[in-house]
C-alpha positions in Angstrom: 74.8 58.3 106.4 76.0 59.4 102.7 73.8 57.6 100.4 75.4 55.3 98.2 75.5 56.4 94.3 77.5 55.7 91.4 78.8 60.0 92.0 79.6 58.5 95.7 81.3 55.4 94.4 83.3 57.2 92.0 84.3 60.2 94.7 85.7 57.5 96.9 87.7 55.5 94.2 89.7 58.9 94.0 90.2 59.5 97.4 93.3 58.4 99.1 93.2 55.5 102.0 92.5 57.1 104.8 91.3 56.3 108.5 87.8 56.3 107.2 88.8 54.6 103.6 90.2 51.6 103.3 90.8 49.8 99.4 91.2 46.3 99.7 94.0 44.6 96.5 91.5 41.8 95.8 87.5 41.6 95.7 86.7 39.2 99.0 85.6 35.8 97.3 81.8 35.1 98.4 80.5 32.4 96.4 82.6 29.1 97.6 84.8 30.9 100.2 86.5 28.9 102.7 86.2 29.2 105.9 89.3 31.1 106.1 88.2 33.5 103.3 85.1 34.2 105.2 86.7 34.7 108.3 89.1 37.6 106.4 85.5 39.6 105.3 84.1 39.4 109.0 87.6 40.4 110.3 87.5 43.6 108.1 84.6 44.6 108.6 84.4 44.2 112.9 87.8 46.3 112.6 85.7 49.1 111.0 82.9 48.6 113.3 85.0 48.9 116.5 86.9 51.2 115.3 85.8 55.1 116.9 84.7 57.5 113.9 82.9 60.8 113.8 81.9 60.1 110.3 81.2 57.3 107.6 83.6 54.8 107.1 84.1 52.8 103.4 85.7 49.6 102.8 86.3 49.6 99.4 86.9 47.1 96.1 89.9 47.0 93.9 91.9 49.7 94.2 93.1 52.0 91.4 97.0 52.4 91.1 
């Protein structure tokens, strides 16, 4: 497992999407999320979880455009 940095972090944000990168439009809310809201997060992340991968896999924040 890659070691999470801000050099990491900032290698990602200029990748493109990818099968192993996903950006997501809007942060997840976490403080006071609905059920619902909550329910999104877990979805995402059991879709990266199940999904077969010979390497890392990122889920990441706000993408740039």
């Amino acid at each position: 497992m890659t070691p999470i940095d801000a050099n990491f972090v900032e290698t990602l944000l200029n990748m493109s999407e990818s099968d192993t990168l996903d950006f997501k439009q809007e942060q997840y809310p976490l403080a006071n999320a609905t059920p619902e809201q909550e329910g999104e997060l877990v979805k995402d992340i059991l879709a990266f979880a199940n999904a077969w991968k010979r390497s890392d896999a990122h889920m990441g924040g706000l993408a740039r455009r």
